[in-house]
SEMIRO-97830 format. One record per residue: x, z, y of N, C-alpha, C, O in turn; residue in one letter. Coordinates in steps of 0.2 Angstrom, whole numbers, plus 5000, padded with zeros to 4 digits. Atoms other than C-alpha are relative to their C-alpha. Example, Ala and Ser with C-alpha at 12.3 -4.5 7.8 and 13.67 -1.06 7.14 Angstrom:
# residues 2
500450004994506250394978500450005006500950035005a/499649994994506850364995499650035005499950045011s/
//
This chain:
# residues 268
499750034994579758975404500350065004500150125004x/499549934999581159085411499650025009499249985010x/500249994994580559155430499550035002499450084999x/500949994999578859165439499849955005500149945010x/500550054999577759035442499550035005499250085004x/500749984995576459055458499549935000499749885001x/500150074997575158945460499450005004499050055003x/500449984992574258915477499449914999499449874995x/500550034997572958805483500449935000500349894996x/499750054999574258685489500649974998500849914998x/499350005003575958715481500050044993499650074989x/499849975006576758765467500750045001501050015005x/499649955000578158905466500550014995500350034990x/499849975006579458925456500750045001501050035007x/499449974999580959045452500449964997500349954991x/499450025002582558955450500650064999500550124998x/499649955001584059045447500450065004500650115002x/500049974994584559095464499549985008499550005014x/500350024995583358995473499250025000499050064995x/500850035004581458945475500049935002500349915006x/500350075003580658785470499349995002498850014999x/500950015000579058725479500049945000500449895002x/500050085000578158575474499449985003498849995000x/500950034998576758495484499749924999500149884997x/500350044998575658345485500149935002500349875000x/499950054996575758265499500650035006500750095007x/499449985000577258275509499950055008500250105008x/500149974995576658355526499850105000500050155003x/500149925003576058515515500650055000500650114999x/499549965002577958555514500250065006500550115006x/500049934996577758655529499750044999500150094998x/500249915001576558775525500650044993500850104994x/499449975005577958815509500550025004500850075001x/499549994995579258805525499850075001500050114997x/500449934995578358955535499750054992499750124991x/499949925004577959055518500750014997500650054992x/499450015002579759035513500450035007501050055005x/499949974993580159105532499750084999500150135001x/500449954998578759245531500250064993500050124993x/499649975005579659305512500750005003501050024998x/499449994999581359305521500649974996501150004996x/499650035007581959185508500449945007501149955007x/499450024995582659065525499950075006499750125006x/500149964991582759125545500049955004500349895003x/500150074995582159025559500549975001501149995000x/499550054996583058885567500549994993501149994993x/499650025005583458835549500249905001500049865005x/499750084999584458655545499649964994499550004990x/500850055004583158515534500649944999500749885002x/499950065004584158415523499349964997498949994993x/500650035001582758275521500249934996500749894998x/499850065005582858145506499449965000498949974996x/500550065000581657995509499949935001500449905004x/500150094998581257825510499850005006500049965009x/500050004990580757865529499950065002499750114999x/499649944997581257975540499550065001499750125001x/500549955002579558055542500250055007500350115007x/500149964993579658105564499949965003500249935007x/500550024996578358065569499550055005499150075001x/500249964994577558165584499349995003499249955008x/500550014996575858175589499850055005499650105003x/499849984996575958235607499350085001499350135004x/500549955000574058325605500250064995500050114997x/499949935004574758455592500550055003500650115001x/499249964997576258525604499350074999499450094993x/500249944998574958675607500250034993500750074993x/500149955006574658725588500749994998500950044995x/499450005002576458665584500450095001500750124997x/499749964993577158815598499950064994500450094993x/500249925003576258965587499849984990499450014986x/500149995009576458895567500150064997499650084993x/499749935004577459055562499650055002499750115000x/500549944997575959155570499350004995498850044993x/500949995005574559085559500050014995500349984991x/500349995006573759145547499949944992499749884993x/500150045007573659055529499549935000499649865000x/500350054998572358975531499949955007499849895007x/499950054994572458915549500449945000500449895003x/499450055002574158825543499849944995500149894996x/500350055005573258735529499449965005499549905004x/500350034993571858675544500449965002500349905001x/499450044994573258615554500149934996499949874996x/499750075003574058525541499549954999499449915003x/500350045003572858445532499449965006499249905004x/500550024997571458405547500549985007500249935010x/499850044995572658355561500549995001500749975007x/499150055001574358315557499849924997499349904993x/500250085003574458115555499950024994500250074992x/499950015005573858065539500349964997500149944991x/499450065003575357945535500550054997501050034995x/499649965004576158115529500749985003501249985000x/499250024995577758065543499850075007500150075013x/500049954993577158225555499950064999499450095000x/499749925004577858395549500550035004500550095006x/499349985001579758385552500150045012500250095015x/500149964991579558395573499750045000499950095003x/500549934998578058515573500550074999500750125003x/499549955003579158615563500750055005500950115006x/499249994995580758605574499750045008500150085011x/500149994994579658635590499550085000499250105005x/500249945000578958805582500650035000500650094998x/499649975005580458855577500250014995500850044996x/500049995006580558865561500849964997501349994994x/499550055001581858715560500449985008500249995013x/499350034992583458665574500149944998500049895002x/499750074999584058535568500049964993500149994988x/499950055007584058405553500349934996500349884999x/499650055001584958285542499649954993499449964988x/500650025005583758135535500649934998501049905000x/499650065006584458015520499449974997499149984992x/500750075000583157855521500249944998500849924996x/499650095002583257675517499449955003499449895004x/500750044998581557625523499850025008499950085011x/500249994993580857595541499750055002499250064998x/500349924999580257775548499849985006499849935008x/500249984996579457845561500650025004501150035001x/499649984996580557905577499750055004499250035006x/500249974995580258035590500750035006501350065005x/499349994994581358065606500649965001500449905001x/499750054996582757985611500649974994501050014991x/499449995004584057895600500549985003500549935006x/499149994998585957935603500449974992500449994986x/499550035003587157805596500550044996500850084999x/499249975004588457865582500749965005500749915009x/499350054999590457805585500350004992500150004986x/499750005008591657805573500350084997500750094993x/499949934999591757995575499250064996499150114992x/500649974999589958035576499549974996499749924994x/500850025004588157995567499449985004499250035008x/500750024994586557905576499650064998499550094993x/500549935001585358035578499249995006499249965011x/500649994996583458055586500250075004500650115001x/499749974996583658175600499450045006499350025011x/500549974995582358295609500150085001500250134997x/500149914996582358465620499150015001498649985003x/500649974997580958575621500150045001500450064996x/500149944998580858735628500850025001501150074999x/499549994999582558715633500650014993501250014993x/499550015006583258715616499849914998499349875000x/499750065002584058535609500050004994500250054990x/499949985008583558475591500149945001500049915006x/499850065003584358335582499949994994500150034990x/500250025006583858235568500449934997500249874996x/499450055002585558145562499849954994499649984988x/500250095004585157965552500549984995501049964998x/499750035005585957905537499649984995499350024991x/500350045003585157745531500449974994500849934995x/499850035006585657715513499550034994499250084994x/500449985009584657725494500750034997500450034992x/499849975004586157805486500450065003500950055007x/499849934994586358005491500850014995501250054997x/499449995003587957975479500849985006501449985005x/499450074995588857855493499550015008499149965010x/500350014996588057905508500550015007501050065008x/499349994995589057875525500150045003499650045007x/499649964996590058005532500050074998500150125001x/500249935004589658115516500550024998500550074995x/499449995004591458125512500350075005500850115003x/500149944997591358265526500150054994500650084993x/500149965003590658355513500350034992500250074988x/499649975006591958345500500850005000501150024996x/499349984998593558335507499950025007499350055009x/499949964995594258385523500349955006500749975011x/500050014994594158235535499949975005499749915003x/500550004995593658205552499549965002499249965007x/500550024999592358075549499350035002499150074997x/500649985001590858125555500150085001500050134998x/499849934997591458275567499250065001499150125000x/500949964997589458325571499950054995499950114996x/500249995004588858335555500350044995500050084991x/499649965003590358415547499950075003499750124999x/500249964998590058545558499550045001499650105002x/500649985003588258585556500250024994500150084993x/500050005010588558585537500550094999500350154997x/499749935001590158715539499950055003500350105002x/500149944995589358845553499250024998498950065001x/500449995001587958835544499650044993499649994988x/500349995006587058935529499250004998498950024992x/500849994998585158925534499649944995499149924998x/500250085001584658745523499550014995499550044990x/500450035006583258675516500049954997500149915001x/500050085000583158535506499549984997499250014992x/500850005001581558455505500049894997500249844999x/499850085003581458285495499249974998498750004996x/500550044999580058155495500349964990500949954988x/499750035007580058075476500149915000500449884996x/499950085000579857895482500749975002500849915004x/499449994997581557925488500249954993500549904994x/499950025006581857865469499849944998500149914992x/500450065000580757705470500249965002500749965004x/499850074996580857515475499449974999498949984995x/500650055001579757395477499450025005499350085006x/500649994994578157365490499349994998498950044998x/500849995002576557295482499850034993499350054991x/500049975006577057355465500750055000501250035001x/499449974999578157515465500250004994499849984989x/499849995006579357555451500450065001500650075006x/499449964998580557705448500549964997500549914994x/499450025001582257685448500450034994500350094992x/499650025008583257665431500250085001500350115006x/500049945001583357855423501050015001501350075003x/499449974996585357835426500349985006500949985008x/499850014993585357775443499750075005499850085010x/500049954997584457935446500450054997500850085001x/499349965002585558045437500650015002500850065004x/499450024996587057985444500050025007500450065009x/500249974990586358015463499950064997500550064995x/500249935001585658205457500650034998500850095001x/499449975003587358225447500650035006501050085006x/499450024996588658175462500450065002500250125000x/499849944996589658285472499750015006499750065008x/500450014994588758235488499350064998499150125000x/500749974997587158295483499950104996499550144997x/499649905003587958475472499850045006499450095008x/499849964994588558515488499350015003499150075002x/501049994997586558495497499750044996499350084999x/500449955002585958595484500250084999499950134999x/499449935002587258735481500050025008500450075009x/499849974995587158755500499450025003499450055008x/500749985000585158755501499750065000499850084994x/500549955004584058905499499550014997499350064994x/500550015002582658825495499949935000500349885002x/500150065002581858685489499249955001498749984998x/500750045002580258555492499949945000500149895003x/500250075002579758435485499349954999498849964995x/500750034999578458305489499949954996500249904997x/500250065007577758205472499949955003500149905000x/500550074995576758075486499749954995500049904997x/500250045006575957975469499749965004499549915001x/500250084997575457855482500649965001500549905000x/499550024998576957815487500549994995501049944996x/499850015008577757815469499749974995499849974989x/500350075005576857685461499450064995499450044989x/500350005004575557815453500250084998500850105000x/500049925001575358015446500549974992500950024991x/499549995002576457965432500949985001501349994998x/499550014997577757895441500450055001500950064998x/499749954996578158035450500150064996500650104997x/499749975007578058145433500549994997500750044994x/499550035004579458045426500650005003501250005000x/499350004994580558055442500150084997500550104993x/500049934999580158245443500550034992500850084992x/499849965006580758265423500649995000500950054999x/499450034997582358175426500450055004501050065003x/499649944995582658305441500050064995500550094996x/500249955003582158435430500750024993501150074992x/499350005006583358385413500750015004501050055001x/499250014998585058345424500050045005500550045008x/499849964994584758485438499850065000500250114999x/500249934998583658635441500250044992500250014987x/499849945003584258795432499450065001499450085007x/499750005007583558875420499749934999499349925003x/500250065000583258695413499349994996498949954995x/500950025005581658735402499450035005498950065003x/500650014998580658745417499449954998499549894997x/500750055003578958675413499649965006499149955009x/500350024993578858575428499549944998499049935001x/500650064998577958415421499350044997498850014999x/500749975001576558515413499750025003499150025001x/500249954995576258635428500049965004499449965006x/500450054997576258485438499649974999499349955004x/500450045004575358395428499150045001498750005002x/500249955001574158535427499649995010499049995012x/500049984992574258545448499649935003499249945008x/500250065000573858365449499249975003498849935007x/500950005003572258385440499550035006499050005008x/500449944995571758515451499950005006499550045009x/500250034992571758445468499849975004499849985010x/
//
């Protein structure tokens, strides 16, 4: 396996070609990988959160603002405390804590399924993007909304491949911006309610391949991804998504992700 491999309690590490690769569990872990990915200097605060999911996952519980306030301050294990003992466990209360330590400003979520919300929602036009909407500490975060299952066709993405003025907002986060993570949920790849299934191996290929989601990646610094095998119909589900991502995308391609997840799986 070309790289180096870490493997933690809660994630998994990998070296990519110019990036890193973290893979967690459950999806609210992907902070603690946020904030060691900060504390390595691999981003810098008031980074921007490409978020790929079936829901939007901002949700806010008003008791955590204290511990929210001093994430970048805690210790390893007090972070893993947090998350795991009193972030909801619906794995949708991450993305705000995040934003209102600092860590994250602002973000762009690509959903298809009904979410959680926090703060105020500001209508799009035929210019602009609908967005959730909260100040804290005198600073303004925004969490712009694009409700669609294919990141191939998603609207107002043509921003990001020609040169125009759809989508004045978002265009401009994207071009003033170099600071991105992208953090992707696997059931994002899914359908279905009592029985889940994934999606046809070239209808994810296709989405992975596009020019829309190149751009997300190639303008990223990092990377996390949340397996959630509840939410993916099952622990091989989400193996089968992840190998998919693996064959058509990450560089070098003979990373050993389903084994080492598989492996990771076992172990938690």
């Amino acid at each position: 396996m070309n790289g180096k491999l870490i493997r933690s309690e809660k994630f998994l590490e990998f070296d990519l070609e110019n990036k890193k690769l973290f893979i967690v569990k459950d999806h609210a872990t992907a902070l603690i990988t946020w904030k060691k990915a900060c504390d390595d200097d691999l981003i810098d605060k008031d980074a921007i959160l490409f978020h790929i999911d079936q829901h939007t996952d901002f949700y806010f519980d008003e008791k955590n603002r204290d511990k929210s306030k001093i994430i970048l301050e805690m210790k390893d294990k007090e972070l893993i405390d947090f998350v795991i003992n009193d972030l909801c466990p619906n794995n949708d209360e991450f993305i705000v804590n995040a934003m209102i330590s600092g860590l994250i400003k602002d973000g762009i979520s690509i959903y298809f399924n009904e979410g959680t919300d926090y703060g105020e929602l500001v209508s799009g036009n035929y210019s602009t993007t609908n967005k959730m909407r909260f100040v804290y500490n005198e600073i303004e975060h925004n969490f712009y909304l694009h409700d669609t299952e294919d990141i191939a066709d998603v609207c107002g993405y043509n921003y990001l491949i020609g040169n125009t003025h759809v989508h004045q907002d978002i265009n401009e986060l994207f071009l003033k911006n170099d600071n991105f993570i992208l953090d992707i949920d696997l059931d994002f790849f899914t359908y279905g309610r009592q029985f889940i299934y994934s999606k046809h191996p070239k209808d994810i290929k296709r989405q992975i391949t596009s020019d829309s989601f190149q751009k997300i990646y190639n303008k990223s610094k990092i990377i996390s991804i949340a397996l959630e095998p509840k939410n993916c119909g099952g622990i091989k589900n989400c193996l089968e998504i992840l190998s998919i991502l693996n064959h058509h995308w990450f560089i070098p391609k003979n990373l050993d992700l389903f084994d080492e997840t598989k492996r990771f799986l076992e172990n938690i």
